[in-house]
C-alpha positions as a printed Julia matrix, in Angstrom:
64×3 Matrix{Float64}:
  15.33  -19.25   94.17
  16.53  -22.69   93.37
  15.5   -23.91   96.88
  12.1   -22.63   96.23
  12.42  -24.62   92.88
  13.31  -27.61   94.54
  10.73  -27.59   97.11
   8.07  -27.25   94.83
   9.3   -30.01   92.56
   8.96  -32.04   95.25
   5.87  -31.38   95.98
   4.5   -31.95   92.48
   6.18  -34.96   92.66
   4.1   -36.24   96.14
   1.04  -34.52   94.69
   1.31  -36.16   91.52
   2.21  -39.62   92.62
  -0.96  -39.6    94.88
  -3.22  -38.46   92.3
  -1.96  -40.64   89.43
  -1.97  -44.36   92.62
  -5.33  -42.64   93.14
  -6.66  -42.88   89.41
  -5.29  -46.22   88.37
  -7.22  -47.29   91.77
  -4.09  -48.38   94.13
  -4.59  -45.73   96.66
  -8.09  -45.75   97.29
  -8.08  -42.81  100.05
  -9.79  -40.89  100.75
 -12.91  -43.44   99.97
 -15.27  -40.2    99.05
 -12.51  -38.85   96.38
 -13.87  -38.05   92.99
 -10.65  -39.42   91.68
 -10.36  -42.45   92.52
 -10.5   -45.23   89.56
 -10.73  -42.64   86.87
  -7.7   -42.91   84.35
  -7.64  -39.23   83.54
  -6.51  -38.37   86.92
  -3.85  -41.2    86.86
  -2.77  -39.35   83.49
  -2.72  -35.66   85.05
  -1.04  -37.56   88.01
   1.71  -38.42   85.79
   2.08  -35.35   84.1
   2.64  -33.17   87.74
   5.11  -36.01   88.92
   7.23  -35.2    85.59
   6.95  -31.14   85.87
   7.8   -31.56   89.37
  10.69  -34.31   88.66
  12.16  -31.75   86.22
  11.76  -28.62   88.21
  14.02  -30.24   90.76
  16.76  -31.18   88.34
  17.03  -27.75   86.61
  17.51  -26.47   90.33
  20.05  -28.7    90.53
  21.5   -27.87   87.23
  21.54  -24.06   88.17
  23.41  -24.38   91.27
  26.56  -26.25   89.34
């Protein structure tokens, strides 16, 4: 269970780091995204990176 945590921490954290570069306008792929340059994605972007940041440390915090 905590692996499973883990891994899909992380992957909020890529998911969320792409979305939020994507809506401030720093990763502009791909150039047909609906996202890109719009500050509410940059904001949801943000908010998935910290979910996923703190699903990974309570896995780590269950396994101690």
């Amino acid at each position: 269970m905590q692996a499973l945590a883990a891994a899909l921490g992380f992957l909020l954290v890529l998911a969320g780091g792409l979305f939020a570069l994507q809506g401030l306008g720093i990763v502009m792929w791909p150039s047909d995204s609906f996202m890109l340059a719009d500050k509410t994605w940059a904001l949801y972007g943000g908010v998935m990176a910290v979910i996923g940041l703190l699903l990974i440390l309570w896995s780590r915090a269950r396994r101690a």
